[in-house]
matplotlib code that plots the C-alpha trace (Angstrom):
import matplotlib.pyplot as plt

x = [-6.6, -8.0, -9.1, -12.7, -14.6, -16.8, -20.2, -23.5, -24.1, -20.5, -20.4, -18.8, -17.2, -20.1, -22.5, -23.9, -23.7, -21.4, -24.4, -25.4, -21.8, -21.8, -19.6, -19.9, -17.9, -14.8, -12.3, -13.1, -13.5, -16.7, -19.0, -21.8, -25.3, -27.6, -29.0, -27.6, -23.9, -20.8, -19.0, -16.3, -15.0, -15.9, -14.2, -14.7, -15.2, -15.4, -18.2, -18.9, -22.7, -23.2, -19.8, -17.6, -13.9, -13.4, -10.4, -7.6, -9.6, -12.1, -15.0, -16.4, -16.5, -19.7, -18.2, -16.0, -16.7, -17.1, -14.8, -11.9, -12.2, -12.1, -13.7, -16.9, -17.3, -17.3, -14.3, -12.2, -9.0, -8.7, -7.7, -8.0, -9.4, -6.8, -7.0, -4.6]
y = [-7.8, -11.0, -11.2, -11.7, -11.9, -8.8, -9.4, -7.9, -7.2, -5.7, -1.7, 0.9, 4.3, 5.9, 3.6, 2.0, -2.0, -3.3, -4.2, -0.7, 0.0, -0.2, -3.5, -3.4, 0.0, -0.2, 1.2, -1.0, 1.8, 0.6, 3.5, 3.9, 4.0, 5.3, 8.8, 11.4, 9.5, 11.1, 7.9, 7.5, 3.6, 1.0, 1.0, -1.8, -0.9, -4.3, -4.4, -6.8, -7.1, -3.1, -2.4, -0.6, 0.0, 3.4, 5.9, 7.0, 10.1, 7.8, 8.3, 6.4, 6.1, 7.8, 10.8, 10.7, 12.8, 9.5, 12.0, 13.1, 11.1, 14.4, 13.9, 16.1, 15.7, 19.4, 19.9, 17.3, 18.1, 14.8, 15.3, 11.7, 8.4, 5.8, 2.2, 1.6]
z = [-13.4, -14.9, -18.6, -19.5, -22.5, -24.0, -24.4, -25.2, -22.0, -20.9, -20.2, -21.8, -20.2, -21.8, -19.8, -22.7, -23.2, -25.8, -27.5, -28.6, -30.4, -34.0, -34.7, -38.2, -38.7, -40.5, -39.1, -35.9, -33.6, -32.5, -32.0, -29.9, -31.5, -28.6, -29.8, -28.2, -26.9, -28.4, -27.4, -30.6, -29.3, -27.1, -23.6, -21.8, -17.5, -15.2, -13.5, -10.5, -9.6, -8.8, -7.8, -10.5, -10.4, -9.3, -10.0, -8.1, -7.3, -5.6, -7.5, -10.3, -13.4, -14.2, -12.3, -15.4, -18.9, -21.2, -23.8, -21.9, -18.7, -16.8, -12.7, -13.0, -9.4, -7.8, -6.6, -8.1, -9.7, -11.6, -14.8, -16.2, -15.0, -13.6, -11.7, -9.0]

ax = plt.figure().add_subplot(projection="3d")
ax.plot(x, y, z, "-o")
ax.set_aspect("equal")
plt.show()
């Protein structure tokens, strides 16, 4: 995978844009500050146009828990989320 830059407009696991995590916290975990998100730190996911990378369960991020990066998908046994 390539390296980009984070920006404002790069999403989190939680689904939120970088631009709604706290950047001024101290210990530089990077919270999210959407009401209601229990996000702890900034993850980035790449994103191309709509298509998001998804995990080797097949299913995508946002069929992840943002917390423990369990599959919620019924059936799913996936415990974590993981990129080929």
């Amino acid at each position: 995978m390539e390296c980009k830059t984070v920006g404002p407009s790069s999403r989190c696991f939680c689904g939120h844009f970088f631009k709604f995590h706290n950047t001024d916290d101290e210990e530089k975990k990077i919270p999210c500050r959407e009401q209601g998100c229990r996000c702890r730190r900034y993850s980035y996911i790449p994103i191309q146009g709509s298509a998001d990378i998804k995990c080797t369960c097949r299913h995508s991020y946002t069929d992840h828990n943002p917390m423990n990066r369990k599959c919620v998908s019924r059936g799913c046994q996936c415990q974590k989320f993981y990129t080929s």
